[in-house]
GUSE-807459 format. One line per field, with one value per residue (C-alpha): residue number from 1; residue in one letter; x, y, z. Coordinates in Angstrom, 1 decimal, always signed. Each point is the difference from the previous one (the first is absolute). Last residue first. Layout:
num: [NUM, ...]
residuo: [A, ...]
X: [X, ...]
Y: [Y, ...]
Z: [Z, ...]
This chain:
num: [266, 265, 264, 263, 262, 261, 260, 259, 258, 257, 256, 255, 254, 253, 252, 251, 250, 249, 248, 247, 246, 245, 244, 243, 242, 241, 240, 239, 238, 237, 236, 235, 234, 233, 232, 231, 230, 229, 228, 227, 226, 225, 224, 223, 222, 221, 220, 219, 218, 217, 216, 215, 214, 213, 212, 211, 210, 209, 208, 207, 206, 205, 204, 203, 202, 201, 200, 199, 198, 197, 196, 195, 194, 193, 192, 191, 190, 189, 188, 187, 186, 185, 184, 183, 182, 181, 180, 179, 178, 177, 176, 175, 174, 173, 172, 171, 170, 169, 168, 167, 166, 165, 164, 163, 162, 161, 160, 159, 158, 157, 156, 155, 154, 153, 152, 151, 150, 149, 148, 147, 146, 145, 144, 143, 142, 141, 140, 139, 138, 137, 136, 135, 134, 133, 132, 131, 130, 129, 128, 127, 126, 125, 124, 123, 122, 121, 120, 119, 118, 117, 116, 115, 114, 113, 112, 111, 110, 109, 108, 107, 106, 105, 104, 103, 102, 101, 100, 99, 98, 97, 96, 95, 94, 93, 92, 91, 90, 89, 88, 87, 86, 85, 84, 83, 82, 81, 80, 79, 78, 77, 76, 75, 74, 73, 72, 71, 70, 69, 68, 67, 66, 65, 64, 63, 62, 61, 60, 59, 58, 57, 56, 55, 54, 53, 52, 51, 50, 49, 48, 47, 46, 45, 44, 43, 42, 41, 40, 39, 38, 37, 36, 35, 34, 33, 32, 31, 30, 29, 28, 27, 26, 25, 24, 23, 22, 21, 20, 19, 18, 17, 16, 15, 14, 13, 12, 11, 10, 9, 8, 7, 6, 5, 4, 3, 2, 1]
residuo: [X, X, X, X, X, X, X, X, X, X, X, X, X, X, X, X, X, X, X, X, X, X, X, X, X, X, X, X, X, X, X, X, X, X, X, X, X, X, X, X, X, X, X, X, X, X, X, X, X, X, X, X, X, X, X, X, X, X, X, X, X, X, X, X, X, X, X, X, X, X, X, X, X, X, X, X, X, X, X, X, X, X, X, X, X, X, X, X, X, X, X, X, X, X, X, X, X, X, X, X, X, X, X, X, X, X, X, X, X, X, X, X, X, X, X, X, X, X, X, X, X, X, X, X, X, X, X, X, X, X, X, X, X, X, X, X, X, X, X, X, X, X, X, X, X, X, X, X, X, X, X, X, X, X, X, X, X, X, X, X, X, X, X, X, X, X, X, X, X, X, X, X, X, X, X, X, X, X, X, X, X, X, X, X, X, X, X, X, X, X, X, X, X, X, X, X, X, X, X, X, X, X, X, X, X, X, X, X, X, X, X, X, X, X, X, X, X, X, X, X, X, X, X, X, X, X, X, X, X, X, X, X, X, X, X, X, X, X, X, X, X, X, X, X, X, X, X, X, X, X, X, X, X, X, X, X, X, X, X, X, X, X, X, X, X, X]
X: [-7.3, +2.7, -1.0, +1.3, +3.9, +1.2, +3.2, -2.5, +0.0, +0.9, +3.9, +1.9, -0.1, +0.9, -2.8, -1.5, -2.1, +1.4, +2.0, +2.1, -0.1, +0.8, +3.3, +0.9, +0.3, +2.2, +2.1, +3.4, +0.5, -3.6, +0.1, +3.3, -2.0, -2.8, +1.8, +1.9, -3.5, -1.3, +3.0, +0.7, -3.5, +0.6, -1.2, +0.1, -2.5, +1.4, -3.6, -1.4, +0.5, -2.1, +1.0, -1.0, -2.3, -0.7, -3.8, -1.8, -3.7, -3.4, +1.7, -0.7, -0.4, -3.1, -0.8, -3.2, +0.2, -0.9, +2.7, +1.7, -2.3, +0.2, +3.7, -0.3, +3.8, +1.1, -3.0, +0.5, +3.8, -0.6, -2.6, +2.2, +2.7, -2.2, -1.2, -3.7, -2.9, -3.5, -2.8, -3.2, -0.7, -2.8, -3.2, +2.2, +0.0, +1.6, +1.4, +3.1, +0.6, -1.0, +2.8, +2.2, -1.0, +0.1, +3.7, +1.0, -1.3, -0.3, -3.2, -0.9, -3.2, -0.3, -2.3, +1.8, +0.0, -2.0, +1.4, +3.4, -0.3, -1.0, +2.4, +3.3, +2.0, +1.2, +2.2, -1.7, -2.6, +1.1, +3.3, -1.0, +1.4, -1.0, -1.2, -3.0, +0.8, -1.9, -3.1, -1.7, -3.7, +1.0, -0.5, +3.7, +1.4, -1.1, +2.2, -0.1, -2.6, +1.5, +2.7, -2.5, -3.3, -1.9, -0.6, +0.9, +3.8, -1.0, +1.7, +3.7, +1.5, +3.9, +2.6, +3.6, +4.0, +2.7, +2.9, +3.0, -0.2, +2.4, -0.8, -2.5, -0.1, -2.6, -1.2, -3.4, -1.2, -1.1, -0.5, -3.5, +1.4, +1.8, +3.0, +0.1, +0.4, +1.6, +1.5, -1.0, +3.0, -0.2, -2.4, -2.3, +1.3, -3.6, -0.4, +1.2, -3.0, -2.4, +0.7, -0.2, -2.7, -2.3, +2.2, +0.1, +3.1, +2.2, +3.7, +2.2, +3.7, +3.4, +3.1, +2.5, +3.8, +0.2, +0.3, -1.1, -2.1, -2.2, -0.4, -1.3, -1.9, -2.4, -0.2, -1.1, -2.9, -0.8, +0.1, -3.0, -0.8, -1.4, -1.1, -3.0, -0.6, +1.6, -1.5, +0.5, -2.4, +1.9, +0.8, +0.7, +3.0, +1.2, -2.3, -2.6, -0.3, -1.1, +1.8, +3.5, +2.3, +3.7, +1.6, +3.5, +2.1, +3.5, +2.4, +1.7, +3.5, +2.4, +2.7, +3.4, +1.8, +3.8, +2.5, +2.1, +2.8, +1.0, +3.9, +0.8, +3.5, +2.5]
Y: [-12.5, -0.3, +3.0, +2.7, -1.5, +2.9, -1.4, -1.2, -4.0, -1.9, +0.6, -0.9, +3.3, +2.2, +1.5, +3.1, +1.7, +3.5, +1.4, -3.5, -0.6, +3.2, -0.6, -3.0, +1.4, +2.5, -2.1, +0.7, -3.4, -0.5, +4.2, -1.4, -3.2, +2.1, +2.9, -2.5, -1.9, +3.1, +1.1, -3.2, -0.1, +3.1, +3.8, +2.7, -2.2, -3.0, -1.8, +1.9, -0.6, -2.3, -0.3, -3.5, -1.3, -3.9, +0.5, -3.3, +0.1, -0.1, -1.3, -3.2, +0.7, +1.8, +2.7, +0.3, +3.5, +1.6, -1.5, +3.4, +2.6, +2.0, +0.4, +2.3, +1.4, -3.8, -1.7, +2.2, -0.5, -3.9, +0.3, +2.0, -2.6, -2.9, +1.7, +0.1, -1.3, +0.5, -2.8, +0.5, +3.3, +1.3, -2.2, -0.6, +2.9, -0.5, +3.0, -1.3, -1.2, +3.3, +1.7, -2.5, +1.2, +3.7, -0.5, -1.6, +3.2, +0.1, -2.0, -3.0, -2.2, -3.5, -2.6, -1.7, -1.0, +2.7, +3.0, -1.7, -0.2, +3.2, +1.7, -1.4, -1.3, -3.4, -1.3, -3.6, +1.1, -1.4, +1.2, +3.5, +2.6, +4.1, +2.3, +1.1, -1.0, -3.0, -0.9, -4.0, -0.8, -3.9, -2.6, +0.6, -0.9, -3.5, -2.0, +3.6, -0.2, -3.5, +1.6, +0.5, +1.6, -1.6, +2.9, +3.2, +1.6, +2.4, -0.7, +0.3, -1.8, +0.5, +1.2, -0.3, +0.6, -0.5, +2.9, -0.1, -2.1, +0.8, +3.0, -0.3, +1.0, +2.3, +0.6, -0.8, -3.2, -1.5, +2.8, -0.8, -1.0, -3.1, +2.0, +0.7, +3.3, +1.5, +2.6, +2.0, +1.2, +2.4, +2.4, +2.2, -1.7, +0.1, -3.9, +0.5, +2.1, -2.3, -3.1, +1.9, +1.4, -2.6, -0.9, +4.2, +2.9, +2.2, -0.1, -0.2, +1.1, -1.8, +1.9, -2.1, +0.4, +0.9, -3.5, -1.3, +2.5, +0.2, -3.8, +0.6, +2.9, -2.5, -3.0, +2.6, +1.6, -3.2, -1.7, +2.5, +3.7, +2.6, +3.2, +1.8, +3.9, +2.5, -0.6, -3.4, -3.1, -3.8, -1.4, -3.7, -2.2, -3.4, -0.6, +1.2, -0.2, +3.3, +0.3, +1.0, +0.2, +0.6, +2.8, +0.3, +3.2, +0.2, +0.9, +3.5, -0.6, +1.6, +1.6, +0.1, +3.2, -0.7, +2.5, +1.1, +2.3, +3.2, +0.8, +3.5, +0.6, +2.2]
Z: [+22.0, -2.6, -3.0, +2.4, -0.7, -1.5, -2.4, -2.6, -0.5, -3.6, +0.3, -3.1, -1.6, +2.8, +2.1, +0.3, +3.1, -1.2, +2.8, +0.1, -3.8, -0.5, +2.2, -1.5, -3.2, +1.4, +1.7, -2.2, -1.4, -0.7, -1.9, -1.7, -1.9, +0.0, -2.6, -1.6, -1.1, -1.4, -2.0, -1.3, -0.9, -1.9, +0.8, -3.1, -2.0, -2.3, +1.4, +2.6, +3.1, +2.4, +4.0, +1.6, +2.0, +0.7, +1.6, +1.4, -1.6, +1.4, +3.2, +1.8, +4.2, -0.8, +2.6, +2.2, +1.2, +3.4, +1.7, -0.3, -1.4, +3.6, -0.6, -2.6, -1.6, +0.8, -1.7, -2.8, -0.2, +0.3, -3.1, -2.0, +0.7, -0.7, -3.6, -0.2, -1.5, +1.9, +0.8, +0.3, -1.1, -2.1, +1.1, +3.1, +1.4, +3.6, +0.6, +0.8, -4.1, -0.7, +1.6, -1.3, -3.1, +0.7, +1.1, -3.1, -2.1, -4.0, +0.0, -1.8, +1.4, -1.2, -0.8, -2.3, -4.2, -1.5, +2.6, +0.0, -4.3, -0.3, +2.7, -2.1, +2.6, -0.6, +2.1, -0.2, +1.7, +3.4, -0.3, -0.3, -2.0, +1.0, -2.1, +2.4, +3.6, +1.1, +2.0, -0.1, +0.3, +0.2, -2.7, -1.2, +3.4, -0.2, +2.6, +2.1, +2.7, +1.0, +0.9, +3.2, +1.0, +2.7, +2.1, -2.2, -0.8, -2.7, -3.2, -1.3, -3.3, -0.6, -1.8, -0.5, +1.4, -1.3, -0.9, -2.3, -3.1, -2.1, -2.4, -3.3, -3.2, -1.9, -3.4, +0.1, -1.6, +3.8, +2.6, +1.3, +3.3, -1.0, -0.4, +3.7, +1.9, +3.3, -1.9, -3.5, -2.4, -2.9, +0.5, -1.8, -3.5, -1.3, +0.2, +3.2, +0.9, -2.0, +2.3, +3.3, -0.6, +1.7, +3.1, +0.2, -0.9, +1.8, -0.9, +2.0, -0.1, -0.7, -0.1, -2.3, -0.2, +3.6, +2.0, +3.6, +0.8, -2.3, +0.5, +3.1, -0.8, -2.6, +2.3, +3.1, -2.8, -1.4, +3.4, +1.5, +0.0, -2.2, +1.7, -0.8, +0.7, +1.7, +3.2, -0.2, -1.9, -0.1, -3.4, -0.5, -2.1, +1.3, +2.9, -1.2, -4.1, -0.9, -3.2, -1.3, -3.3, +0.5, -2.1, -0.8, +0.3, -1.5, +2.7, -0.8, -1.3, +2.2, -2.1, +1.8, -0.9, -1.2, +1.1, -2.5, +1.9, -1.9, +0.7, -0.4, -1.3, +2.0]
């Protein structure tokens, strides 16, 4: 009697090739929140980032911790390789990056203390104004530029690296600092939601600073492609989970101006 030795072939599970995605305070789409054990990141970034982990497992995307101002010399140092809810126009020209579909709208706007007899009118010459920023950031109304020199030389403006401290300031009433804060309209509408007692307290601008048009930039001939990117969204809108962090997030789509709260309408 012959023993017969059966070849079974052994499937070999490739492990999924891990690709980092660059992220900075930038409430709603990327935030940390303090626990017990220490900070937690939330926001779109982190929801846009498990969603598409969960759709696929050739890549496993993770964050990667930087700032606005690091940003830049990060990915120059090949610390990550994709960075979401971003525009070229922010400081990114000559780098070696390409650009998803657009996928998310939204934009910024001007908010000052609501006062007797203030109106739009506040706003027609925004750059006069004591404004407050976050450090690294791009501003429409400086011509996205954000070298601190120039903003310091050019504006009276205060940077800090915390949105609510500005409109904090704004509803102190300091003018000689803070008259007028910039802000994204769904941050704003999530602050207004998470303190009630601020609402119809601002005064704010019905033109925005700048309308966002978001997209996800890879790395040029990096691990990720464009086709990669804009397959990804193109399932995660069939599937509802882009809608969904729009919902929990306060996003819109990218032909939609308004926020879906509605605390802004009085």
């Amino acid at each position: 009697m012959y023993a017969i030795s059966l070849l079974i072939p052994v499937a070999v599970f490739a492990e999924p090739m891990t690709v980092k995605v660059g992220a900075y305070e930038f409430p709603p789409y990327f935030y940390s929140t303090h626990a017990k054990a220490g900070p937690k990141y939330e926001g779109a970034t982190v929801a846009l980032v498990d969603a598409i982990n969960a759709i696929q497992s050739d890549i496993r995307l993770e964050i990667y911790l930087t700032s606005p101002k690091r940003r830049y010399l990060d990915f120059d140092r090949h610390q990550y390789d994709l960075i979401m809810f971003e525009s070229l126009i922010w400081g990114w020209e000559g780098y070696p990056l390409e650009a998803s579909r657009v996928f998310m709208g939204g934009g910024e706007v001007y908010v000052a203390l609501e006062k007797p007899g203030r109106d739009q009118n506040f706003f027609n010459d925004v750059g006069s104004r004591s404004l407050v920023g976050i450090l690294g950031y791009h501003y429409g109304f400086s011509n996205y530029i954000s070298d601190d020199e120039y903003l310091n030389t050019k504006y009276r403006v205060f940077l800090s690296s915390d949105h609510e401290r500005n409109l904090q300031l704004i509803l102190l009433d300091r003018p000689s600092i803070a008259e007028v804060a910039i802000v994204t309209r769904s941050y704003l509408n999530l602050f207004m939601r998470d303190n009630p007692d601020s609402r119809g307290r601002f005064l704010v601008s019905e033109k925005c600073d700048q309308e966002y048009r978001h997209t996800i930039l890879t790395r040029k001939q990096g691990v990720v492609s464009v086709e990669d990117l804009n397959r990804w969204l193109d399932i995660l809108e069939k599937n509802g989970k882009l809608a969904d962090i729009r919902e929990k997030f306060g996003l819109v789509t990218p032909d939609s101006g308004k926020p879906k709260f509605s605390l802004l309408v009085k």
